[in-house]
N, C-alpha and C positions, 0 to 999 in steps of 0.2 A: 681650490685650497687657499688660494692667496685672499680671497675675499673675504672669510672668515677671520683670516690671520690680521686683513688691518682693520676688520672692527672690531679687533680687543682690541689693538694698538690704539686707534682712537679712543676705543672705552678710559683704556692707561692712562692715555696721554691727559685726557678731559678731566680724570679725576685725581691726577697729579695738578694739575691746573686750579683745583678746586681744594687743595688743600691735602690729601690723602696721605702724601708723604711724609709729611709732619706726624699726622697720625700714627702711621706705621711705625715710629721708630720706636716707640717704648713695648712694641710687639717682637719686633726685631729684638731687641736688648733681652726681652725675655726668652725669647728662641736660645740666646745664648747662654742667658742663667741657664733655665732647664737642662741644657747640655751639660755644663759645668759638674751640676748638682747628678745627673745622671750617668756620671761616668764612673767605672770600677777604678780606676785609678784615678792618682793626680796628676795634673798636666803639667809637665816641667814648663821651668822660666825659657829656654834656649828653644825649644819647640812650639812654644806660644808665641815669640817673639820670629820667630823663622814664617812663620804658616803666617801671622802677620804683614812683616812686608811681603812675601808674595801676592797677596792680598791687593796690598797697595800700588804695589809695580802694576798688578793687570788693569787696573781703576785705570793707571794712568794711562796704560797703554792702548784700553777699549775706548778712549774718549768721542774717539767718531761711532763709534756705534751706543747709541744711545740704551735702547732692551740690555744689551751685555753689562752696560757700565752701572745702571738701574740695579741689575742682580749681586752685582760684584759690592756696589755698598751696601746694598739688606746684609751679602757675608758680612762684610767689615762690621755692622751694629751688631751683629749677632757674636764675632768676636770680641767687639764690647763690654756683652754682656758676661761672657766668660771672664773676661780681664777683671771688671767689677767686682765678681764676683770671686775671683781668685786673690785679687787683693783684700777684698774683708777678709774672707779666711785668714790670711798671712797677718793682717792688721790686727785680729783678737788674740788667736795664738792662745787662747784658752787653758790653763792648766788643768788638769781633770787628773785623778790619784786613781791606780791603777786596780785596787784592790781595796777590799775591806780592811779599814784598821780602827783600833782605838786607842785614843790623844788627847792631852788637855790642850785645849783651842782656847783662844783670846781674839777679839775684834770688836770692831763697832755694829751695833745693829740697823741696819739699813732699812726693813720694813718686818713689820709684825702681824700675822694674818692670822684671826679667828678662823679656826676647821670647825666645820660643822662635828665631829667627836669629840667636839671639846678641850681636844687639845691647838695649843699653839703657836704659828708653823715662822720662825724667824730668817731673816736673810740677813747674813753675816759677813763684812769684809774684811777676812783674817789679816792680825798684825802677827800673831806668833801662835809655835803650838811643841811643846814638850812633850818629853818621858812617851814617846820619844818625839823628837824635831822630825817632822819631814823634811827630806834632802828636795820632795818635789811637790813644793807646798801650795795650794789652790788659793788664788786671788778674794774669792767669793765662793760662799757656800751656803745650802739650806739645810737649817736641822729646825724637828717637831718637838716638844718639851708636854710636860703630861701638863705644869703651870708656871708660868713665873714670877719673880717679884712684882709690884706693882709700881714700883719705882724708875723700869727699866720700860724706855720710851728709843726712838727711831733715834739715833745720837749714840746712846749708851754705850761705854765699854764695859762689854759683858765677858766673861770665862766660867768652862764647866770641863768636865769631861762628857768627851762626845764617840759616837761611833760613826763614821764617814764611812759611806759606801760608794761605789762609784756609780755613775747615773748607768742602767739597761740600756740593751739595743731594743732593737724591733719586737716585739711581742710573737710576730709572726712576720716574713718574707713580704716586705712591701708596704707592712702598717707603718705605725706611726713613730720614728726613731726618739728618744729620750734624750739620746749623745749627739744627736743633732740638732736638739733645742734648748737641749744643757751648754754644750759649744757656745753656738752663737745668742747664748741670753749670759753667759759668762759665768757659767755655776758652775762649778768646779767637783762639787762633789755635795749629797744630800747624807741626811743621818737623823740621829735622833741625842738627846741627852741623856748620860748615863747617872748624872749628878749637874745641879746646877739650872740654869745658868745664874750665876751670882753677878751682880754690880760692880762695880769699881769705881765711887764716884769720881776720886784724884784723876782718874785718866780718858774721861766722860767728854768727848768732843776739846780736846785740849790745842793749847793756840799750835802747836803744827800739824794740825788736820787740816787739808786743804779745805779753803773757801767753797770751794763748790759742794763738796759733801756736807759741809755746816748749811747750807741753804737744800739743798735735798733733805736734810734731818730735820730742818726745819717744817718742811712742807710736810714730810710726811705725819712728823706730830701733829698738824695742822687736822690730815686728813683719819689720826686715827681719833681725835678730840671730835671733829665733826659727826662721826662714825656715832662714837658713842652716844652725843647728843640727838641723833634721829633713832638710834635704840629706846632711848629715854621716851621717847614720845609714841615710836611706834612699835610693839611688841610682834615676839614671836616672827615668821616664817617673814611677814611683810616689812618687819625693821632690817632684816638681812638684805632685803632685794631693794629697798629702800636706798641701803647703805650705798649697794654695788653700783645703783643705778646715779647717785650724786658723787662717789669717792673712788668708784673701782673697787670696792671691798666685796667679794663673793665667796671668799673661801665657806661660809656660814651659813649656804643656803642647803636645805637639806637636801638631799639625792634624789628623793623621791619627788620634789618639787622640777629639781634640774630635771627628771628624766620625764616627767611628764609632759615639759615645754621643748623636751627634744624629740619626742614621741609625736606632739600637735604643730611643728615645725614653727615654733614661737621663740625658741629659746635664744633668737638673733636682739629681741629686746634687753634680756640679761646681760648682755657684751656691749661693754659703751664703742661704738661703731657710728657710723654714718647717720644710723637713722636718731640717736641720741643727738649727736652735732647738729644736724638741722633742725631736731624739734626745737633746739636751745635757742640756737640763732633765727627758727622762726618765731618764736616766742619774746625774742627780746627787740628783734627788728619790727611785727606788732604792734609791740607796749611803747616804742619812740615813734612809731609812728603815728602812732592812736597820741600820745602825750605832745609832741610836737603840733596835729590838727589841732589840741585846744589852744595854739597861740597863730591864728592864721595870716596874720600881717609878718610872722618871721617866719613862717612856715613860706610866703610866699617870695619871700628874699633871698632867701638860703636853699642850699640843697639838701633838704632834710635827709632826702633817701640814702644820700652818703655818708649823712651823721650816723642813719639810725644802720647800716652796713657796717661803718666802724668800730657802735657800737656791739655789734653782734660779733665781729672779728674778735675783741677784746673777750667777751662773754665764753667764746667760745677757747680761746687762750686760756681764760681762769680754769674753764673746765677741765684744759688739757692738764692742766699744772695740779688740779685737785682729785684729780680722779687717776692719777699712779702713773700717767706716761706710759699705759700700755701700751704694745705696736697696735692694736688694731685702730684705739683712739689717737694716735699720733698720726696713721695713715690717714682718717677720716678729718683728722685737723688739719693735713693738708690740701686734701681734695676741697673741704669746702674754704678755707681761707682763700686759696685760688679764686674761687669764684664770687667770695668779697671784695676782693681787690679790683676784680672783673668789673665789678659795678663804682667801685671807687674811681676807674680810667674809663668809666663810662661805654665800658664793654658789656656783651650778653653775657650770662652767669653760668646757666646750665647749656654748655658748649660742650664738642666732644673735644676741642682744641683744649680747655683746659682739663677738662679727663687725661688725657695726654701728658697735660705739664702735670700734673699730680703723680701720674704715674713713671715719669721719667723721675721728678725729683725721690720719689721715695724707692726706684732702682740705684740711682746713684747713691743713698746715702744704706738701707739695709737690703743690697739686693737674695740675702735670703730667703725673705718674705716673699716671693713670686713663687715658690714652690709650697709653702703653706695655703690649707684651706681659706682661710681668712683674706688671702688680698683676690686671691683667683674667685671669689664667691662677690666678692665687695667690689669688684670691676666689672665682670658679668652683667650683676645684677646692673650697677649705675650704666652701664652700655648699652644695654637691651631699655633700661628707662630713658635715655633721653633719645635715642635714634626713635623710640617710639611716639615719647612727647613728638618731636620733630614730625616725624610722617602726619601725627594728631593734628599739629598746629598747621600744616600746610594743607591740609584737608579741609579743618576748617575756614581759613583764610578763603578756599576757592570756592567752599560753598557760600560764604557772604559773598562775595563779588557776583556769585550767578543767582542770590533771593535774598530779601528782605526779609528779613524776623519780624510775624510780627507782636505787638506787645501784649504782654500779657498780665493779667490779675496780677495784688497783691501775694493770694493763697497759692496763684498758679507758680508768680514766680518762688515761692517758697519750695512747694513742690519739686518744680523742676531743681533747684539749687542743690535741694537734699538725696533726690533720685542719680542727677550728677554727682554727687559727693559720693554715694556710695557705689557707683558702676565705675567711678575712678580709684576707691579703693579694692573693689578687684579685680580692675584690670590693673594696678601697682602689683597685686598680691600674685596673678595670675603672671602679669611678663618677667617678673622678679624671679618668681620660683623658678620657670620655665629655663630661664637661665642660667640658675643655680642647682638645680635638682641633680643634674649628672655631676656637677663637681662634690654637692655633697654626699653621692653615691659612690663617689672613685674614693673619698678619703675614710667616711665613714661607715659605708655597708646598709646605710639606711636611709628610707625615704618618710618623707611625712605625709597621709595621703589625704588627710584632712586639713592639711595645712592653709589650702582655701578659705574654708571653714571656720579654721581658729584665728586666722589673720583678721577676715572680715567681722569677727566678734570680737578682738580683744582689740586689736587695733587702734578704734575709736576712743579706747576708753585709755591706752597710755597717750593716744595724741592730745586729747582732751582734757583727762585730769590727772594723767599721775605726772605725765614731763612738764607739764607746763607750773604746774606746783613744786614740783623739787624745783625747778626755778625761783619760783615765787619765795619758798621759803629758805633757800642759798642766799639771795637778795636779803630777808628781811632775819637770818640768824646772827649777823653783827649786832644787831638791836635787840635778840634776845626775845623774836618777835617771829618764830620760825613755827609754833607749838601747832597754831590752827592751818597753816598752809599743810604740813606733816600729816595731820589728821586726817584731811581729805586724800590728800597723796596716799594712806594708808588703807583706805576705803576703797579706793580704787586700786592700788594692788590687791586685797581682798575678792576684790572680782575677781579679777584677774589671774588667780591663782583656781579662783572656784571655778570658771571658765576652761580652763586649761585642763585640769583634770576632769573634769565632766568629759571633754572632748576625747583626752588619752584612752578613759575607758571604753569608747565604743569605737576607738581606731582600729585596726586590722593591723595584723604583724607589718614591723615597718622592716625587717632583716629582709636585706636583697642579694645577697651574695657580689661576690666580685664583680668589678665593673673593668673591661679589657681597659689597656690604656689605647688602642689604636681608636676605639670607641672616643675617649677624651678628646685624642689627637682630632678629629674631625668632626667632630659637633664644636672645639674652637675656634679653628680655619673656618666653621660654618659661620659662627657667631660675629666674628672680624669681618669678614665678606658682610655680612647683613646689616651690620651698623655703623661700618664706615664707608661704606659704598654707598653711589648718590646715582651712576646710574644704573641701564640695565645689566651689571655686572653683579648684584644684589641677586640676581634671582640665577645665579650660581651658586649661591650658599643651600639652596633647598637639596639637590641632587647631593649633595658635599654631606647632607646632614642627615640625610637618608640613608647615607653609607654607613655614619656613626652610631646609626639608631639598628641597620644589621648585624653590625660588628659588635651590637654592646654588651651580649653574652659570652664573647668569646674565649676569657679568661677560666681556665679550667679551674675547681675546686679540688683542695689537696685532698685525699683519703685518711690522713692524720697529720698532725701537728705537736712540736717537743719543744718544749718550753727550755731557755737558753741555758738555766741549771741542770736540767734533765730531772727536773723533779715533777714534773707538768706533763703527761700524755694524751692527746686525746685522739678518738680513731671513731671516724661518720662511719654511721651504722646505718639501716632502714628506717624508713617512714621517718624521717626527720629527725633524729636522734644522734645525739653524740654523745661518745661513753668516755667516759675519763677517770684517771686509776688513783682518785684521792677522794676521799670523802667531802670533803672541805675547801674546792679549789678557789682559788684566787677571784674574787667576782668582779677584776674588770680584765684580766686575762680570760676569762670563760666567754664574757658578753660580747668582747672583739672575734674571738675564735665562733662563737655562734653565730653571730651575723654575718660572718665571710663562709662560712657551710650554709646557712641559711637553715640552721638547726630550730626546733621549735622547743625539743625538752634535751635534756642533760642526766645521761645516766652515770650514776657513781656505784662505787663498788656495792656500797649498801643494799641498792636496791634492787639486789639479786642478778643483774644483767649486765651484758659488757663487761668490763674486766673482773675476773678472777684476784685475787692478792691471797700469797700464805708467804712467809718465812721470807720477806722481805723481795721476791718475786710477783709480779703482778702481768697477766697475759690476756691477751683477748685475741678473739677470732674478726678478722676482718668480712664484710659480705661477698668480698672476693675470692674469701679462702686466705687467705694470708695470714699469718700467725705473728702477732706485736707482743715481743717480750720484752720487761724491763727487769733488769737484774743488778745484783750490786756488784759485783766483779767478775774479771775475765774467767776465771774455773767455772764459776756457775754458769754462763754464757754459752761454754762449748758444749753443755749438756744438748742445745738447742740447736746448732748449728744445722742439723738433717732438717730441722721442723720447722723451725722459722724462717718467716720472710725480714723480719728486722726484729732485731735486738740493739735495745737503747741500755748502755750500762754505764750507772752513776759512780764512774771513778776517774780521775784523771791521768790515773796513773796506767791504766790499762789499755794493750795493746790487741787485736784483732787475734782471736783464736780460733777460727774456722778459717778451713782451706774452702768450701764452700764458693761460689760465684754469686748464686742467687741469692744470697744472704748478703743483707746490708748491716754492718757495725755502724754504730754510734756510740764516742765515748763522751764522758763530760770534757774533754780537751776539745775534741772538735767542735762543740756547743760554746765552748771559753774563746774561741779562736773567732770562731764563723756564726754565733748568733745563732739565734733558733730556726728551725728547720721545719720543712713543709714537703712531705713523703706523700710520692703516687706512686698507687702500686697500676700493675701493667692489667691488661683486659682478664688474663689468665695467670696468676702470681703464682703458679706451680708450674709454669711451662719453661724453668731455666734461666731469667732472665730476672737480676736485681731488682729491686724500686726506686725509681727515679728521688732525690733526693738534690731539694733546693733549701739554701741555707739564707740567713737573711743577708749576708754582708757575704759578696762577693769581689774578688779583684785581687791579684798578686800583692799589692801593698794597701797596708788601713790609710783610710781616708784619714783626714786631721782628727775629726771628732771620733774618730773610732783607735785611733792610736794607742791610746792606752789599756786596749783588751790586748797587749801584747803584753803585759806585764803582771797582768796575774797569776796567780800559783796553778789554776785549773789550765791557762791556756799554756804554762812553761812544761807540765807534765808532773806537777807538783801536788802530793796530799796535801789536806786540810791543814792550817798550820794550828796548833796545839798549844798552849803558854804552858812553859816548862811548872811555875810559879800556881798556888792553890787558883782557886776557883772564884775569886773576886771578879774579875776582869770578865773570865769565861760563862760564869753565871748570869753576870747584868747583862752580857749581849744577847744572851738566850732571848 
């Protein structure tokens, strides 16, 4: 027993020696966000601070024992992370309006985004809002308009009458929260225009607007002027993607285009990210290098490769600043500025050391983002590529020392160079995805199975002509000189799109149904063991990853699902089918609810099958036998009490009218309070025994972002509110 135990100890000790611990912490830190971010309640200040120094006391007190004292600070970072993380909360403090109202609003406009329906979509930093004031007024807000002046630019103080709504929870128990990206992006509340938005030029970025928002207003005029200027040149689906991919501007790109690069698992090129960063900065580090070789007596004096590093740093700064500071491009502007710097202090670049400082700086500053798709996918990915470059280059390294190459043709070496180029893009495409595929099967229900396939055809063509040209023509639009760079860039998005859908139509369903999280939990453990392990303590992650890949079904599918208004039901039927009791449901509530049943078609009342509807009643028969009624008040409800297994009833006002056990109530108060709801019925739903009935917001008190589903009329036990006053007000919100 003991001899086992000191060859991990040595394994530890060796690869603590070699750096590992370094590595580990911003793993650690995230241990603690996740924690944070997954607890039903909030963590008081007095209990964080208690569990804390205990914490600290045992550190100090394990110090001879070196294993105990090791564990004792991974706790400490991983409280950390919690701490980090509970201070952003406290530090945004988000105002969020509790309920639907309508108000005349005033603010400045912050950014302006083209929707693809043509209308649009403004972000607003409310100064005031009348008839009536809210007592609990939101800092920032987003509302849609059908058009507006053409006068009104990122700056502008605009005013209209608006309807604010408050941002939804979860669609479904687990998805994707609204109020937790409304929270911590600082929206307050979204809407639409009931009139307006009008200008105000007198009070249009005036001298007590703080400085920093005049240089934000500034920029983003910058970025919506440049916008339209690559419209100009390049039309239709490829000026939108065009736009997105130099500006961040995507609201424009049509659905059918986004779902068919999220179908062919490309659609990571549309998201300015990592791989945009590096084309930039490998495109401008290149062009000084190649322009500095034509002056070889200063090339031979100087450190060019620092200049042209610097220059890439800078290049890739402008990009951050013109392309909207979204998080995913700000994470990626820190990952790679890191490893400019790296070359600037005459360090290695692609290090897992600076992965590490990327990923500690951008926990320190939004540690939200470690619970989003986006940084867990964007680390993955970059971790699994460079532990593999690595093992690649120490392979090679030991094959030269043991043979000589020898040389070869002009044609040959062309050859080779090209058959390499492309066995390296898929193996990028291959250890990438492999990385990434369970994360983007736990957030989004779907895989992309041709993604090999599309990666290694479309790939070539943004490495080659579409990034390196929106380069080319970013550079050369001060001159007015941007028109032929665009063209080409426009040509090759053109492929690019033709490629991608060609490929969506002979993909096979990419709906996977749930992915357990225990499944997650150790396919990550697995991924960390395999890329930052040096020695034989790496091929621990295999058995680790074999458990993840058992466990990856484990997550049960609900038997129905209730939409958080209770106006949305739907109830898995046979052979693939989900029957849903609206003619007309919501089409990206229906596509989320499909692909976590792993539904192929969608029955609505119309089509003869699955629910019933008369006289504002609507029932369906479960394949279990269970009986799903939806009713409009409690009298109509107890009709049912004998027959059914749940009754969903759209009122808030209504209390439980069956004595009944096996019968599960749902009103619209407990959908206002707790979010929408995910209903399993038992093996036998006539054998006495309720159905199990999971809601999406669980925990004795609302989390911050969810605090204000305490203040609605549905969650206080309160009807619809009614304006005493004609039908102006009540007709435009229709």
């Amino acid at each position: 027993m003991q001899a086992p135990w000191l060859a991990i100890r040595r394994a530890v000790m060796l690869e603590q020696e070699r750096g590992a611990g370094f590595l580990l912490i911003p793993v650690f830190l995230c241990v603690g966000v996740v924690t944070y971010f997954s607890l039903p309640d909030e963590p008081q200040w007095p209990v964080l601070l208690a569990i804390n120094a205990f914490v600290v006391i045992s550190i100090w007190l394990a110090r001879r024992r070196h294993m105990l004292q090791l564990f004792l600070i991974a706790l400490l970072l991983c409280l950390g992370g919690v701490w980090l993380s509970k201070l952003e909360t406290w530090r945004l403090g988000t105002k969020i309006i509790g309920s639907d109202i309508t108000t005349r609003l005033s603010g400045h406009v912050v950014t302006i985004e083209d929707m693809a329906s043509g209308r649009k979509r403004l972000t607003i930093d409310v100064a005031a809002t009348s008839r009536p004031k809210l007592r609990y007024q939101p800092e920032r807000v987003r509302i849609s308009a059908r058009k507006i002046p053409a006068e009104i630019r990122a700056g502008s103080f605009v005013s209209g009458l608006v309807r604010l709504l408050p941002p939804s929870g979860p669609i479904r128990p687990g998805s994707y929260d609204t109020s937790f990206a409304s929270y911590f992006s600082g929206i307050g509340a979204s809407g639409f225009f009931l009139s307006g938005p009008e200008v105000e030029p007198e009070k249009t970025m005036a001298g007590q607007t703080p400085a920093k928002a005049r240089v934000l207003a500034a920029i983003e005029q910058a970025r919506q002027v440049i916008a339209e200027r690559i419209r100009h040149h390049i039309d239709g689906p490829e000026g939108e993607i065009a736009a997105a991919l130099i500006v961040g501007v995507r609201a424009g790109i049509p659905e059918a285009i986004n779902e068919a690069m999220r179908k062919t698992g490309i659609y990571h090129v549309i998201s300015i990210s990592g791989l945009h960063m590096a084309l930039v900065a490998g495109t401008v580090m290149g062009f000084m290098r190649a322009l500095f070789a034509l002056f070889p007596d200063f090339s031979s004096r100087h450190p060019v490769r620092k200049y042209a590093a610097l220059s890439a740093l800078f290049a890739i700064l402008s990009y951050l600043l013109i392309s909207g500071m979204v998080v995913a491009a700000v994470r990626s502007f820190i990952m790679l500025a890191v490893m400019l710097i790296a070359i600037l202090f005459d360090r290695s670049a692609l290090t897992m050391r600076n992965l590490a400082i990327s990923a500690i700086i951008i926990i320190l500053v939004t540690p939200h983002e470690v619970v989003g798709p986006s940084f867990q996918m964007s680390f993955a990915a970059t971790a699994a590529l460079i532990g593999a470059y690595a093992a690649w280059s120490d392979y090679r390294t030991r094959r030269r020392q043991r043979k000589n190459l020898n040389r070869h043709s002009f044609l040959g070496m062309v050859l080779r160079r090209s058959a390499f180029i492309m066995i390296g893009l898929a193996a990028t495409s291959i250890i990438a995805g492999t990385a990434t595929t369970l994360y983007a099967a736990w957030h989004f229900q779907r895989i992309a199975p041709l993604s090999l396939l599309a990666n290694l055809a479309i790939m070539p063509v943004v490495s080659v002509i579409v990034m390196p040209f929106a380069v080319f023509s970013s550079l050369a639009m001060p001159f007015g000189l941007e028109g032929p760079f665009l063209q080409v860039m426009g040509l090759g998005l053109s492929l690019m799109i033709y490629l991608s859908q060609r490929i969506a139509e002979i993909s096979p369903i990419d709906a996977i149904g749930l992915i357990s999280a225990e499944s997650v939990l150790f396919t990550t453990i697995a991924l960390v063991i395999a890329t930052f392990a040096t020695t034989w303590l790496r091929w621990v992650a295999l058995p680790i990853a074999a458990i993840g890949l058992l466990v990856l079904g484990g997550e049960p599918a609900p038997d129905a699902l209730i939409s958080e208004d209770g106006r949305l039901l739907a109830v898995v039927m046979d052979d693939g089918q989900i029957a849903v009791n609206r003619a007309r449901p919501n089409a990206f509530t229906m596509d989320d609810w499909r692909r976590a049943v792993k539904a192929d078609s969608v029955l609505t009342p119309r089509s003869g099958k699955g629910f019933e509807c008369a006289n504002s009643i609507c029932a369906v028969r479960h394949p279990s036998g269970a009986q799903i009624v939806q009713v409009p008040d409690a009298q109509i409800a107890s009709r049912f009490c004998t027959s059914a297994s749940l009754i969903v009833i759209e009122d808030a006002t209504a209390h439980n009218p069956c004595r009944e056990t096996k019968v599960a109530i749902i009103t619209n108060r407990d959908l206002a309070q707790r979010g929408s709801a995910a209903v399993f019925f038992t093996q036998n739903a006539l054998s006495g025994s309720a159905p199990e009935i999971r809601f999406a917001i669980d925990g004795k008190k609302y989390r911050p972002w969810h605090s204000q589903r305490a203040f609605s009329r549905a969650a206080r036990g309160l009807p619809p509110y009614v304006p005493k006053t004609s039908g102006k007000t009540s007709s435009a919100s229709k």
